[in-house]
C-alpha positions as MATLAB code, in Angstrom:
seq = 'XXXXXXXXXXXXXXXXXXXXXXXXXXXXXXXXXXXXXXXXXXXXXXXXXXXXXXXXXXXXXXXXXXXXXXXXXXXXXXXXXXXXXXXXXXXXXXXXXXXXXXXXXXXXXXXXXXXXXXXXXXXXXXXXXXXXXXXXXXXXXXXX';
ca = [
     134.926   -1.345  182.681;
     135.010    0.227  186.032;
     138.522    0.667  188.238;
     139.990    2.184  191.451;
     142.430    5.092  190.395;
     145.226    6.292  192.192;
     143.427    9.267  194.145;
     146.374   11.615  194.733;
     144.607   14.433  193.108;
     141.389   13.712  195.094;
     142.616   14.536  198.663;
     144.299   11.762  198.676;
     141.689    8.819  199.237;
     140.926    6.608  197.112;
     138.839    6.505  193.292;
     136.890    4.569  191.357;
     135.739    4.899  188.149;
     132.413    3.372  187.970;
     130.352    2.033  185.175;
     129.389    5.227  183.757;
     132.944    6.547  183.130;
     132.650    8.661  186.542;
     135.351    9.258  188.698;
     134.638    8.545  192.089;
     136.344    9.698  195.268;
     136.373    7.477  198.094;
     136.392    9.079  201.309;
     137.876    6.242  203.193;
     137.385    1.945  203.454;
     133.857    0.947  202.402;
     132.346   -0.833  205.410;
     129.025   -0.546  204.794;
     126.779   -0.169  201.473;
     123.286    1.522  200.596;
     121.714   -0.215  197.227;
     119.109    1.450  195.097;
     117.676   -1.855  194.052;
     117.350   -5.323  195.536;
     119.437   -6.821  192.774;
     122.616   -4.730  192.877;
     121.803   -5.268  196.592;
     122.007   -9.307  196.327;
     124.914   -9.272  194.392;
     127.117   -7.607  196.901;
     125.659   -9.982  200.089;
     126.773  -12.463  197.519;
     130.522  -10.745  197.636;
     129.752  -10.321  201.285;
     129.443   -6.729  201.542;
     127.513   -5.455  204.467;
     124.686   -4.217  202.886;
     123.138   -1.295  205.484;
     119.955   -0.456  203.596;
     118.167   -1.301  200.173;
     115.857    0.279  197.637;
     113.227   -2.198  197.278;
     112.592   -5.337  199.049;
     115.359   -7.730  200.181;
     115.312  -10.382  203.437;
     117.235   -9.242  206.013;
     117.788   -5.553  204.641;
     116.397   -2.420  205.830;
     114.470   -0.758  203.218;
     115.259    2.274  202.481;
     112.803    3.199  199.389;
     111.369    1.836  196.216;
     113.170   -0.360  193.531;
     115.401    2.176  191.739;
     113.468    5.317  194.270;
     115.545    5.391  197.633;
     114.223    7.944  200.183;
     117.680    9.913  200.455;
     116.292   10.500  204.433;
     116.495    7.091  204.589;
     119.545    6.385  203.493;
     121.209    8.812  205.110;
     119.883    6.992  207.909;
     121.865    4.034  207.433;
     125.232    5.842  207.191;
     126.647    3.849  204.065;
     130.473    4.122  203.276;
     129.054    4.073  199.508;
     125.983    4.127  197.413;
     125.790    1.199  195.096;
     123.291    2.369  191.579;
     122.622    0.216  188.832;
     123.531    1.466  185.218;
     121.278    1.080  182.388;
     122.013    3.219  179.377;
     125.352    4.597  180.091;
     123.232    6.716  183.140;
     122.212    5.771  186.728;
     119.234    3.417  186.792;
     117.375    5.665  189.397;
     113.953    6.587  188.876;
     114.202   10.267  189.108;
     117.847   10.877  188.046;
     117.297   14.188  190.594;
     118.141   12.146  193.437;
     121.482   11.642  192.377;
     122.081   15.068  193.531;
     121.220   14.376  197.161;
     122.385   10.513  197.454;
     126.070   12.258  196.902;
     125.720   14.627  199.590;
     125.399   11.411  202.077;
     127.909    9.109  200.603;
     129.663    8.600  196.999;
     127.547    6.729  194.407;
     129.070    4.353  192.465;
     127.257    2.394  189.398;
     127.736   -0.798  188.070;
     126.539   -2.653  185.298;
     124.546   -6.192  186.317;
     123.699   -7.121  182.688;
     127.930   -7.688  182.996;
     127.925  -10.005  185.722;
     131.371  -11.004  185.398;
     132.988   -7.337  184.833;
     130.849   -5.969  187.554;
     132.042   -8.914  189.971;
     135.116   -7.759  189.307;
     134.244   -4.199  190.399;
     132.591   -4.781  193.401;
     135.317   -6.767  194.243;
     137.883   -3.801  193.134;
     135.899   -1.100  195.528;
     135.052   -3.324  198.543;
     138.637   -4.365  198.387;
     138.997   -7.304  201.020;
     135.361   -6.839  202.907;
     135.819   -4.686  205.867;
     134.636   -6.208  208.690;
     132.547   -4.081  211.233;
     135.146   -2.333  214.226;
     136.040   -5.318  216.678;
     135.998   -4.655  220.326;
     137.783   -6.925  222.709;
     135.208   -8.356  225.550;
     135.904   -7.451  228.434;
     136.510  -10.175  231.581;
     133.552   -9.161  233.152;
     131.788  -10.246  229.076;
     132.735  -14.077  229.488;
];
């Protein structure tokens, strides 16, 4: 089962520790997400999560790559707060585990575990914290 940490001795921000046993540093509030498959990526628009990009197909999303084969161009493109992975096997459910490498030079990759809907609810949940909305601006009087 996945959980945030207390992140003191990782500069401060915050951790999770995602499905895989993997402690995660968080660099800050996650705002916006990057999936690597169109089902992790309808389970967090389900939890409301501004999903920014998608590994296979998914209405509304940009794509970013294939099911389980994101184009790390790509989704450094979409400037996620966090990568979201599926976890099959106790590994990330990527199609060539040697994009792992690269997806965490753009953003922190976190994997969850949809076969345990419930549990992974739960984590989502835990990492997007209350859903951070995109920065507000005031309009102006000149806006209406």
């Amino acid at each position: 089962m996945s959980r945030p940490t207390a992140g003191g001795a990782m500069g401060g921000g915050r951790a999770f520790v995602d499905a895989t046993g993997t402690p995660v540093p968080l660099r800050g509030p996650v705002r916006q997400v990057v999936a690597t498959d169109a089902a992790v990526g309808a389970l967090l628009l389900e939890l409301g999560a501004r999903v920014v990009g998608v590994a296979g197909t998914l209405d509304g999303v940009e794509p970013v790559g294939d099911d389980h084969a994101p184009d790390p161009a790509a989704v450094a493109a979409a400037r996620p707060d966090v990568v979201v992975t599926g976890c099959a096997d106790g590994g990330y459910d990527l199609a060539d585990p040697r994009v792992l490498g690269r997806l965490r030079e753009i953003a922190p990759v976190v994997a969850v575990d949809p076969g345990r809907r419930a549990e992974t609810i739960a984590d989502l949940r835990a990492l997007l914290g209350a859903v951070q909305p995109p920065p507000h601006r005031s309009r102006g009087r000149h806006e209406g």
